[in-house]
Each structure stands twice: as structure tokens, then as C-alpha cells.
C-alpha positions as CSV (number, residue, x, y, z in Angstrom):
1,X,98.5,100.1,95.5
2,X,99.2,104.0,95.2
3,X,101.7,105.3,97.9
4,X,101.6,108.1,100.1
5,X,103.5,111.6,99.4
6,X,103.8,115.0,100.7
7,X,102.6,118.4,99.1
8,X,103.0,121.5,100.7
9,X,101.9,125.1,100.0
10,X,98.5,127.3,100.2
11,X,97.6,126.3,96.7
12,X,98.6,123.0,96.0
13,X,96.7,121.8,99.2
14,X,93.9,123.9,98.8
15,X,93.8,122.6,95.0
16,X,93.5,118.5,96.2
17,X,91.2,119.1,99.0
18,X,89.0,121.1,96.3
19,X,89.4,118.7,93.4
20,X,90.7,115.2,94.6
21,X,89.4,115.2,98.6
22,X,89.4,111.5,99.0
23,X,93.3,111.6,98.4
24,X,94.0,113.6,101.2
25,X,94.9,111.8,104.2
26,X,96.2,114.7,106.9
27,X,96.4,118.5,106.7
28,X,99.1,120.2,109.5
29,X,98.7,123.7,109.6
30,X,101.6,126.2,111.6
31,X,100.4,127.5,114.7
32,X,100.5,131.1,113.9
33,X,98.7,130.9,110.8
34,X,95.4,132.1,111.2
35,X,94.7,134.2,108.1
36,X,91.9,134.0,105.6
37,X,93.5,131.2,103.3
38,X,94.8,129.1,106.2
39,X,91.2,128.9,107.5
40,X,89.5,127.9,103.8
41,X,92.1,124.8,103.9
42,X,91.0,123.9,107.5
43,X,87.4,124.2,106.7
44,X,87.8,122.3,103.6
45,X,89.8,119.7,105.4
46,X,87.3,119.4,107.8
47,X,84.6,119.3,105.3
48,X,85.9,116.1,103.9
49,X,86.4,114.7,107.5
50,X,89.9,115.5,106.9
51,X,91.9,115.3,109.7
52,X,93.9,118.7,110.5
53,X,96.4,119.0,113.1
54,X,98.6,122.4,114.1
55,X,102.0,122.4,114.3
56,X,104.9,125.1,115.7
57,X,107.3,126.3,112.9
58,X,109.6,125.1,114.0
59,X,108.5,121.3,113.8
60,X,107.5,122.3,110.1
61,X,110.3,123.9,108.8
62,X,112.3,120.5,110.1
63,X,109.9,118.2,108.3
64,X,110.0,120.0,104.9
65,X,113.7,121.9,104.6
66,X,114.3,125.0,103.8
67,X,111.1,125.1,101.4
68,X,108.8,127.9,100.8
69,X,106.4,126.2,102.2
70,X,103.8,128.8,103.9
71,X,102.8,126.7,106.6
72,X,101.0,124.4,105.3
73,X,101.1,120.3,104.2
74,X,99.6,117.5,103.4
75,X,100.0,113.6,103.4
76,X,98.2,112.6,100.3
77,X,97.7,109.4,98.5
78,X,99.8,109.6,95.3
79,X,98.3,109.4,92.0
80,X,99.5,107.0,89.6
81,X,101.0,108.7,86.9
82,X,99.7,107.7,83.3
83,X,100.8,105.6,80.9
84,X,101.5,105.3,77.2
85,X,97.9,103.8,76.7
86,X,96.2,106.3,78.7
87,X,97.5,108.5,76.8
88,X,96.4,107.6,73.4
89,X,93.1,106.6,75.0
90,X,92.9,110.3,76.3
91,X,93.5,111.4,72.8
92,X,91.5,109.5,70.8
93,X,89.0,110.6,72.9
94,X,89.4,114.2,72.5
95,X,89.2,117.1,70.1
96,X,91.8,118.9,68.9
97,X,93.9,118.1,71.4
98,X,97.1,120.0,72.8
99,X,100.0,117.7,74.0
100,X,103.1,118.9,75.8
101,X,106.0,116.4,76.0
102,X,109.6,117.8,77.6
103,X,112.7,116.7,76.2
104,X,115.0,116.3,79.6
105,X,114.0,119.2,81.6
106,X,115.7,118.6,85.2
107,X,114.6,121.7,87.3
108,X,111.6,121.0,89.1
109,X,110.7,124.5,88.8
110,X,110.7,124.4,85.5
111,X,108.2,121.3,85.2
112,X,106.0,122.9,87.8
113,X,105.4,126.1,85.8
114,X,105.1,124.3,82.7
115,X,102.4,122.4,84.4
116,X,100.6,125.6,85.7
117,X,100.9,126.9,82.5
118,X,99.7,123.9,80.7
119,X,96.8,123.6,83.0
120,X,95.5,127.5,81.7
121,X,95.6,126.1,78.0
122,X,94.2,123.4,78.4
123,X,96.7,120.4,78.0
124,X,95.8,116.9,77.2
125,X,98.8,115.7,79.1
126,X,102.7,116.8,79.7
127,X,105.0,113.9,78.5
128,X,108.4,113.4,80.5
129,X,111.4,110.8,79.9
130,X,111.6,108.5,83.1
131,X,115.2,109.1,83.6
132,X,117.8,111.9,83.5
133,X,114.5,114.5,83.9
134,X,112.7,116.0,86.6
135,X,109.4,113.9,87.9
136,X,106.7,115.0,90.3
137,X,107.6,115.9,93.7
138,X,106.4,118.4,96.2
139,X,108.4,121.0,94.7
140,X,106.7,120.5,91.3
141,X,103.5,120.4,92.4
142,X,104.2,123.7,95.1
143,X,105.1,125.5,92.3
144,X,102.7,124.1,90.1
145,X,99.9,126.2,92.1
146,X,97.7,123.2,92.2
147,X,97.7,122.3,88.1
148,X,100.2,119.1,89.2
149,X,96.8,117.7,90.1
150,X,94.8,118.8,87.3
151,X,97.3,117.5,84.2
152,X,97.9,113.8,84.0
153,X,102.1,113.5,83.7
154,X,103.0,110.8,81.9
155,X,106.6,109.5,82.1
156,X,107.8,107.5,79.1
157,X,111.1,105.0,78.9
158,X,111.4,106.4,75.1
159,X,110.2,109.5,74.2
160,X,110.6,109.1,70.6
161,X,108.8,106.1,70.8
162,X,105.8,108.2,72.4
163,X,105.9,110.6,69.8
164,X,105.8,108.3,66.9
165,X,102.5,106.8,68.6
166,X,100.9,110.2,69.1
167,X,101.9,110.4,65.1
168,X,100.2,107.3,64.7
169,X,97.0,108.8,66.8
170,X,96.8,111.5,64.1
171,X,98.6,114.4,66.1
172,X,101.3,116.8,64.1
173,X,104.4,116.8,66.3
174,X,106.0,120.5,66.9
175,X,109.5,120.9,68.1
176,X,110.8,123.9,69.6
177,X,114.2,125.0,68.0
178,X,116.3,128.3,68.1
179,X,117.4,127.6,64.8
180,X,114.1,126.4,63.1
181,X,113.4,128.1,59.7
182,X,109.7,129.0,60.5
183,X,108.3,130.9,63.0
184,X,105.6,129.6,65.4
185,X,103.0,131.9,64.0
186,X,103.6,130.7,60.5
187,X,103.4,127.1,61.7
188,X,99.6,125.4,61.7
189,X,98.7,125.2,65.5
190,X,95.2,125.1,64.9
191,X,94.8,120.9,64.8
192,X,95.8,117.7,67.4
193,X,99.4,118.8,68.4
194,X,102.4,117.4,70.6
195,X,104.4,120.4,71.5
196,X,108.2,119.4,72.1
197,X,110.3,121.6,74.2
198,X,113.9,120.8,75.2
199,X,116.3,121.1,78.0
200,X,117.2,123.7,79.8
201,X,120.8,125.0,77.7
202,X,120.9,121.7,75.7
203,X,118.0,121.6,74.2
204,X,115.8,119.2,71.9
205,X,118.3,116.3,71.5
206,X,118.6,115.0,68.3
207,X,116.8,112.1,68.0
208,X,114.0,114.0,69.6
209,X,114.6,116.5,66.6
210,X,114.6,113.8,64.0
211,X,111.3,112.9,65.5
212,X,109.3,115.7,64.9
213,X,107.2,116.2,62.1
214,X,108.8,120.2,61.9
215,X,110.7,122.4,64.1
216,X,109.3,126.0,65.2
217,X,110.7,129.1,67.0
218,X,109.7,132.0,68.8
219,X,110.4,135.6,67.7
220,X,113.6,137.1,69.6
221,X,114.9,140.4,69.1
222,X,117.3,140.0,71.9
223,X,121.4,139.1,72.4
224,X,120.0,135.6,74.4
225,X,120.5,132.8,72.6
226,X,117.3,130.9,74.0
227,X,114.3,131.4,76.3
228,X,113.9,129.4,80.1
229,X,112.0,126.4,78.8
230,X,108.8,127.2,81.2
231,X,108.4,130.9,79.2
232,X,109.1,129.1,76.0
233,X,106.5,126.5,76.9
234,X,104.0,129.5,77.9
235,X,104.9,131.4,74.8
236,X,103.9,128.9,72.6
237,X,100.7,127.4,74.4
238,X,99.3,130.6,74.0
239,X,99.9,130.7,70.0
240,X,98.5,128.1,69.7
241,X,95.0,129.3,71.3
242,X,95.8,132.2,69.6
243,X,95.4,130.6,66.4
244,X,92.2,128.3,67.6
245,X,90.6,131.5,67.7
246,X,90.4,132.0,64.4
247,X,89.3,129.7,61.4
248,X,91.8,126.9,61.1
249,X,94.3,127.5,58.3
250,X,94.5,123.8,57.0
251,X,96.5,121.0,57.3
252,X,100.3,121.1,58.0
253,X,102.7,119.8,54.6
């Protein structure tokens, strides 16, 4: 039995009540807000006989911390995260598809915009290691804009493990490397992918490396020796619907 979470923030609420109503169990609203936005959440809310209570800032800001958390929160059922055969269900089931997994990312920001930016190209799923990484909380899915509940996240005990199943499942596995030989244009994008991005500093670790089928890397003309992992992620997302515009350029090897 699924249970019960927070999320706060004008999109991530407004993002549930739209797509996954029946999750939402409360909406409190702060007093002063009476703008445009705060009264689409109320009406949705109500909508869904959802009920909606308002609160004093101060009451709020005690609640959820020192947050941004624009006056505004839910008490949501949680939804199960998926699992390794969900997600080879998922992508036998789909064409071409685009898989993120992240190698140990810890800041929740991070994960969140990877997820918002996943969500705009269309990711299968976003794969994360059950320990040492960040997993979904109400940060994540605040900064996630409402995408937290669009893409499935599916922690994993073993990554590697993971990706050698998604080999199995037909996908080529990508890694994203500072040092790679090839650049991520010159790299066939165009099929089933898992996308591999590493820590923040650290990196792809190297059995994570060993497990990849090639490593890419982004152009850089710049003294920094490596990108935040959320721009990286975006970066290379949008390459590769930049090259499933065009005809595809044949099979990776």
C-alpha cells in the first residue's frame, strides 16, 4: 500500500491535480495568495472534490522549512516507483526509445531538472542507484516543474546490472565522458538508447564506464573541466532529437 508524501510549489501541484487527481489527498493554500495561478489550483482541487484548506504563512513556512515553496502544498499519495521489470516491459513496448540512467547524482536539484528536462524529450524512464544518490522528494519534484510525475524513476540496487538488461533489450548504452574520443554528434543517437551521465565532480565510475557499450562528450571550448550534470543531461537529450530528425545514420559498431 502506497504512502503518503508532500509536494509543494505552483507547478508541481498544479501538474498532479491536472494529470494524476485521484492521488491528491489535501491542497493548503497561504492566505494571501489570491492571484491567477493560486485560484486554477483551487478550482482544480475542487473540481476533483479535492479538499483545500488556507493557511497563514507563517503556519506554512513551519511545515515546509526554509523552501521555495510559493504558498502552496499538497498531501499526495506516493507513487510506487518502478522496477527493473517495468522497465524492460516499458521498453519492449516502445519505439526507439530514450533512456536516462544517473550514475550517483546526490543534489536533488540536479535530479529534478534532469527530470524536467527528460520529460521535454521524451524519456522512457530516468534510472537511479538506490543508495549513495539522490531519490524523489519534494525538492525534486518542486524543481522538477511537474515532470517528477510525468517520468517513471526507477531506482536500481545495481546499476550495471540494469544496463546490461537494457543491452539485452536491444538498447545501445551511451556514457557521458570528458575524455571520450568521439563527440556526441559523431555518435549514432538515432536508435533505442540508455544515456549514462555521472556524478556531480566524480563522474561515471568505472564499472559504470566499463559498462557502456561507448563513451561520448560534449563540445567545450572553455577552461571548465566538466559541465553541471543537469546541462550535460539537457545538452545531450537534445542531440539526440536532433539527430531523430533526420534519416537515421545506421547502426552503432
Amino acid at each position: 500500500m502506497s504512502g503518503t508524501e508532500t509536494i509543494y510549489g505552483l507547478h508541481a501541484v498544479r501538474a498532479l491535480l491536472q494529470r494524476h487527481p485521484e492521488r491528491v489527498l489535501s491542497v493548503q493554500i497561504a492566505e494571501r495568495r489570491d492571484d491567477p495561478r493560486a485560484a486554477q489550483i483551487e478550482a482544480l482541487a475542487k473540481q476533483h472534490g479535492v479538499t483545500v484548506k488556507r493557511i497563514d504563512a507563517r503556519t506554512l513556512a513551519q511545515r515546509l522549512g526554509d523552501v521555495a515553496h510559493q504558498g502552496v502544498l499538497a498531501e499526495v499519495r506516493s507513487m510506487p516507483p518502478w522496477d527493473e521489470a517495468q522497465l524492460l516491459t516499458a521498453v519492449a513496448a516502445a519505439t526507439q526509445p530514450i533512456v536516462l540512467a544517473l550514475d550517483g547524482v546526490q543534489d536533488p536539484h540536479n535530479l529534478g531538472a534532469c527530470l524536467r528536462t527528460a520529460d521535454a524529450c521524451g524519456v522512457l524512464a530516468v534510472i537511479v542507484p538506490r543508495d549513495r544518490a539522490a531519490q524523489l522528494n519534494a525538492t525534486v519534484r518542486k524543481v522538477a516543474a511537474g515532470a517528477a510525475e510525468a517520468v517513471p524513476v526507477v531506482p536500481v540496487t545495481n546499476l550495471a546490472r540494469t544496463l546490461k538488461l537494457l543491452k539485452g533489450a536491444g538498447l545501445w548504452v551511451i556514457g557521458a565522458a570528458g575524455d571520450a574520443p568521439q563527440l556526441a554528434r559523431d555518435v549514432d543517437l538515432a536508435g533505442g538508447v540508455v544515456l549514462v551521465l555521472g556524478a556531480e565532480g566524480g563522474g561515471l565510475r568505472q564499472l559504470t564506464r566499463q559498462s557502456c557499450d561507448l563513451l561520448a562528450r560534449l563540445p567545450s571550448l572553455g577552461t571548465v573541466e566538466s559541465l553541471n550534470v543537469s546541462v550535460a543531461a539537457g545538452m545531450l537529450l537534445y542531440e539526440t532529437l536532433r539527430q531523430r530528425s533526420v534519416a537515421p545514420k545506421g547502426a552503432i559498431g
